[in-house]
MIMAR-502168 format. One line per 5 residues: number of its first residue (from 1); for each residue x, y, z negated of N, C-alpha, C. Coordinates in steps of 0.1 Angstrom, whole numbers, plus 2048, in hexadecimal, padded with zeros to 3 digits. Each point is the difference from the previous one (the first is absolute). Example, Ala and Ser with C-alpha at 12.3 -4.5 7.8 and 13.67 -1.06 7.14 Angstrom:
residues 2
1 = 884 7C7 7B2 7F7 80C 800 809 80C 800; 7FC 80B 807 809 80B 800 7F8 80B 7F8
end
This chain:
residues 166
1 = D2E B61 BF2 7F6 7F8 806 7F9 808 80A; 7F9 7F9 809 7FA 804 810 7F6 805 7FB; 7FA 7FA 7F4 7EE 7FB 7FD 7FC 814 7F9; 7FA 803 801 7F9 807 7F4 7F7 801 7F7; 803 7F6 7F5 7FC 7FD 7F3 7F3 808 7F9
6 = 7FA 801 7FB 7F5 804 7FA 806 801 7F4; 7FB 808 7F4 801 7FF 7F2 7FE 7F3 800; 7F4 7F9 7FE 7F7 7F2 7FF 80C 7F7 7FF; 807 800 80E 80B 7F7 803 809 801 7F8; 809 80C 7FD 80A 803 7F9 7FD 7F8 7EF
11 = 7F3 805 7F9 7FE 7FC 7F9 7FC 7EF 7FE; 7F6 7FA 807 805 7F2 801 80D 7FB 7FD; 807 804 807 80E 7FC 804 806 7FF 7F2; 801 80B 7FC 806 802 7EE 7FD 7FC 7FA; 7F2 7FA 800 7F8 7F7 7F6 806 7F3 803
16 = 7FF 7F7 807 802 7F6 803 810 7FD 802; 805 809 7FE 812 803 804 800 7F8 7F0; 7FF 807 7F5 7FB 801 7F4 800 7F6 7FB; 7F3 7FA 805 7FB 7F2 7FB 809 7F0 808; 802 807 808 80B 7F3 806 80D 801 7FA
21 = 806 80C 7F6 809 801 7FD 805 7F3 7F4; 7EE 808 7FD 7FA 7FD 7F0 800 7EF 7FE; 7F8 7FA 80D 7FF 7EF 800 80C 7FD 801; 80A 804 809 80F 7FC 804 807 7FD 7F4; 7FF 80A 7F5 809 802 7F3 7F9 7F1 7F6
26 = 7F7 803 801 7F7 7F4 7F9 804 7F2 803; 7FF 802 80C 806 7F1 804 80B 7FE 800; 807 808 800 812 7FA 7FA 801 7FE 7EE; 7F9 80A 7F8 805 7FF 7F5 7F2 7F5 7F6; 7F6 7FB 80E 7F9 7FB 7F5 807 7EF 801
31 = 7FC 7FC 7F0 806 7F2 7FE 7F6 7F2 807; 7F4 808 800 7F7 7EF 804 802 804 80F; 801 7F4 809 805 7FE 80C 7EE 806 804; 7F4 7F5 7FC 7F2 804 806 7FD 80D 7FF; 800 807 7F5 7FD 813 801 80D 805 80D
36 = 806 7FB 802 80B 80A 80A 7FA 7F5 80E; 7FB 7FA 803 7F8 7FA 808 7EF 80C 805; 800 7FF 7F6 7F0 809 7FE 806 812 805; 808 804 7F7 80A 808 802 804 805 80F; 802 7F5 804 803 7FF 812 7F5 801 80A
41 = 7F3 7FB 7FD 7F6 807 806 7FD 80F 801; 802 805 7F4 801 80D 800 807 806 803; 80B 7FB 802 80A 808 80C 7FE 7FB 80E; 7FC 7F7 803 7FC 802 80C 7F7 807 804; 7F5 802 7FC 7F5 807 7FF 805 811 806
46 = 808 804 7F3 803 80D 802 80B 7FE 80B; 809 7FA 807 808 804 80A 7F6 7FE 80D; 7F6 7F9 803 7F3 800 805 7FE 80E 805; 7FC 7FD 7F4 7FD 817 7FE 805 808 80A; 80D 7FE 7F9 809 809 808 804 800 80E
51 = 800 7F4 803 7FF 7FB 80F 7F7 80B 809; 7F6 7FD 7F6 7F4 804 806 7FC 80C 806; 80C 809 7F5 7FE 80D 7FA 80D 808 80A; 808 7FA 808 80B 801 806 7F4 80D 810; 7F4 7F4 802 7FD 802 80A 7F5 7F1 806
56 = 7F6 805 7FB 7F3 7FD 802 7FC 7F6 80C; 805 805 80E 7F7 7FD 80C 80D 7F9 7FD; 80D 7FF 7FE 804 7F9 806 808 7F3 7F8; 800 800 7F6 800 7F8 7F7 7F6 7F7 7F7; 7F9 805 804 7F3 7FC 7F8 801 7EF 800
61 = 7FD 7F8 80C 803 7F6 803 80A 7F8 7F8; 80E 803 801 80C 7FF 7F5 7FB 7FC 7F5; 7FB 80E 7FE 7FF 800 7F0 7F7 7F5 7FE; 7F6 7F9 806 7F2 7F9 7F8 80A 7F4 805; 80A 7FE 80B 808 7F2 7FE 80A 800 7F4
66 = 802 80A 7FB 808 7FD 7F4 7F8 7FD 7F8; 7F2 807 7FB 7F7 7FF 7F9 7FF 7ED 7FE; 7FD 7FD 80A 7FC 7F3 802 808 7F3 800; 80D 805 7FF 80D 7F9 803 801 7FF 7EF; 80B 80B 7F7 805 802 7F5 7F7 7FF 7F5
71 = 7F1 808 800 7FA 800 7F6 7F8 7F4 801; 7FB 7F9 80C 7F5 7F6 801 80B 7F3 800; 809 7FC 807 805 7F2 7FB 808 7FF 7FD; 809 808 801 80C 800 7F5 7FE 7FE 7F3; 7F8 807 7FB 800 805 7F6 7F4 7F5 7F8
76 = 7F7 7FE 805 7FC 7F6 7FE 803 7EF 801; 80A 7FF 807 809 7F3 7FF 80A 803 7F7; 807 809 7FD 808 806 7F5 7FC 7FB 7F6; 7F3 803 7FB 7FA 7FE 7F2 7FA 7EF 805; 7FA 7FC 803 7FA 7F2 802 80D 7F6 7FE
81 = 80A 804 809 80D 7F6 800 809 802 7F0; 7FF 80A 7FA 802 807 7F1 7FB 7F7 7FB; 7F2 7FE 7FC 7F9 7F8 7FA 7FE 7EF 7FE; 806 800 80E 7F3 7F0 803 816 7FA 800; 808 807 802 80B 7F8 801 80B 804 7F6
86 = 7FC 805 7F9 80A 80C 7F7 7FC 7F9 7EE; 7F1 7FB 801 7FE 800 7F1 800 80C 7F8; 7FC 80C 806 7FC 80F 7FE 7F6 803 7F9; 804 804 7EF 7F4 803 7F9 7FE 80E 801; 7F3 808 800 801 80E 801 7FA 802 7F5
91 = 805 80E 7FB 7FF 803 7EC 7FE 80C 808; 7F2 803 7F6 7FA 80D 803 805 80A 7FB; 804 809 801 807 80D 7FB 7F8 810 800; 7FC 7FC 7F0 7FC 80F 802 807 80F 7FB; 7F9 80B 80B 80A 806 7FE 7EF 80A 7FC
96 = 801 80E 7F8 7FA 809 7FE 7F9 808 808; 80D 804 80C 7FB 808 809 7FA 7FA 80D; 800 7F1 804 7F9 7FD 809 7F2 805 803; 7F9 7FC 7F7 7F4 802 804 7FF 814 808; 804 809 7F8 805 80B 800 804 805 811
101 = 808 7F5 803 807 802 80F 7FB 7F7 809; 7F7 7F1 7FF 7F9 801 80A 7EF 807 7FF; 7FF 80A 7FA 7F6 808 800 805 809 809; 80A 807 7FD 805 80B 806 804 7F9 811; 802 7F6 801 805 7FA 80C 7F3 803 805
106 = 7F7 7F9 7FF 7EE 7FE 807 7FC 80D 805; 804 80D 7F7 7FC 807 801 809 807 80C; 810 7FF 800 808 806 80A 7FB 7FB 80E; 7FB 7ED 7FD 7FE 7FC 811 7F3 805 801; 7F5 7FE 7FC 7F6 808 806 7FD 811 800
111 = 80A 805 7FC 7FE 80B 807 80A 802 80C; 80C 7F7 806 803 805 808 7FA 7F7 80A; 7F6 7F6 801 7F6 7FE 806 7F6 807 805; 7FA 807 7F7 7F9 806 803 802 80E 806; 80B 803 800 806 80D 806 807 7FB 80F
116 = 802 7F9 800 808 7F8 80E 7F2 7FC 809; 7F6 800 7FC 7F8 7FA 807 7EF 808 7FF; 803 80B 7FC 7F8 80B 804 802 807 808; 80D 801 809 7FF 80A 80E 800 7F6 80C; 7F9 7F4 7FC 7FF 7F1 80A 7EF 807 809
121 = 806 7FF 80C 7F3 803 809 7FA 7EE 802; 7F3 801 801 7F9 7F3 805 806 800 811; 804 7F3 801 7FF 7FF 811 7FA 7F5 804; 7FD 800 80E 7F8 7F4 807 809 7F2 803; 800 7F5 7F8 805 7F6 7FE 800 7FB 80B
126 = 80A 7FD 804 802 7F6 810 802 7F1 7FB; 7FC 7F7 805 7FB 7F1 802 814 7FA 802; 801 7F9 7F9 80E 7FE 7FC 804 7F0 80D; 80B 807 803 800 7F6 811 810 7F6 7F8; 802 7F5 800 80D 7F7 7F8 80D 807 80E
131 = 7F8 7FE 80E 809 800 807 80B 80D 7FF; 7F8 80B 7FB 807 812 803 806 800 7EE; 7FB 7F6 7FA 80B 804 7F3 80B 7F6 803; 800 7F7 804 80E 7F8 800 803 803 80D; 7FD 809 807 808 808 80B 80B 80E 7F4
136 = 7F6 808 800 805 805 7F3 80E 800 7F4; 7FD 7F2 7FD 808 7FF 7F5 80B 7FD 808; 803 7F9 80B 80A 7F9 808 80B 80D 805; 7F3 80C 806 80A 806 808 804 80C 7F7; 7F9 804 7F8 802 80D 7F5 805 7FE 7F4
141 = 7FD 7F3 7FD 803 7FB 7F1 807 7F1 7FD; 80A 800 80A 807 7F4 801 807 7FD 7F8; 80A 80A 7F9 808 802 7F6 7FA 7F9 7F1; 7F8 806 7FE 7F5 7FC 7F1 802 7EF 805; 7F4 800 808 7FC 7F4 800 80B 7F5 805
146 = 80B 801 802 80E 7F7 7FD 805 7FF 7F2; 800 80E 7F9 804 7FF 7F4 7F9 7F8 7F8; 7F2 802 801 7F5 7FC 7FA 803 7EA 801; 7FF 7FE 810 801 7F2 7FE 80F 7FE 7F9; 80A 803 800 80C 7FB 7FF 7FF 801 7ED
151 = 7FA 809 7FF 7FC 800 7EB 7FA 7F5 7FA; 7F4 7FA 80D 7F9 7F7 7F9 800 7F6 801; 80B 7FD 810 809 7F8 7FD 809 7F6 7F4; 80B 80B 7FF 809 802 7F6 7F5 7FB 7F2; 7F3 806 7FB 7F7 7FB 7F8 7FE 7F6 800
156 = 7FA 7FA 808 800 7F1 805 80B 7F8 7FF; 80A 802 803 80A 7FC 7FB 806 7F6 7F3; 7FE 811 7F9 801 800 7EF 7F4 7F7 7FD; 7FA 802 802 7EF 7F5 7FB 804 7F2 803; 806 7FC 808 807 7EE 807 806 802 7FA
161 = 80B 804 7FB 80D 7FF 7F6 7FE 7FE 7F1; 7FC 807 7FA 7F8 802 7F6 7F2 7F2 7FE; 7FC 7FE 807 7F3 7F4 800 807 7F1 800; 80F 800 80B 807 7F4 7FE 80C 800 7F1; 800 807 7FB 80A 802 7F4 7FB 7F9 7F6
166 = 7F8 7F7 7FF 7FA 7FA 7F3 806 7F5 7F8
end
């Protein structure tokens, strides 16, 4: 790679390498279709991450359209259209060690919060202009933002297909 990585980075990376491994496996081997829905936010989340984590200045963008794409309506029509068209009962499953591992989770994200965001300098906020960000996205970030419409598209789509199937 061109970039030169930080410990910080490296370690992110293995974390979230990890846990996207971890959601991935879950969602093939789990039986209720809704937890591997739920399941899928969380891998989105963490490939997010990693997007993120590739390279900062220049992905960043990317990454909060995936954020916004996979985890926010996908995933959320996933589960809604599960429910409202499926006749989807959800049976609570307890397991011992949750409580256990979203402690330890809380605790993993706010500290790399807080460590990601202690060597943040304050700067002088500039007054946000519509015209110089969709100049922006057009000429620098064209790519995303085709993928981005042609996903939610395709979303929209599924939503008319699914909505006339009754």
């Amino acid at each position: 790679m061109y970039l030169i990585q930080s410990d910080f980075q490296i370690g992110i990376f293995f974390l979230f390498s990890i846990f996207a491994l971890a959601t991935a496996l879950f969602i093939v081997n789990s039986k209720n279709v809704f937890y591997s829905a739920v399941s899928l936010a969380f891998l989105g989340i963490s490939v997010a991450v990693l997007i993120a984590d590739l390279d900062p200045e220049a992905y960043s963008l990317y990454s909060a359209f995936h954020l916004l794409l996979y985890v926010g309506a996908t995933v959320v029509f996933l589960s809604i259209s599960l429910v409202m068209f499926r006749g989807l009962e959800v049976k609570e499953i307890r397991t011992p060690w949750a409580p256990a591992m979203a402690l330890l989770s809380a605790v993993a994200f706010f500290a790399v919060l807080v460590l990601s965001t202690s060597s943040i300098t304050p700067v002088q906020i500039q007054p946000l202009n519509l015209a110089v960000v969709g100049e922006k996205i057009v000429s620098q970030y064209w790519f995303p933002a085709v993928v981005l419409v042609i996903a939610l598209l395709t979303t929209m789509i599924e939503a008319l297909s699914l909505a006339r199937r009754d």
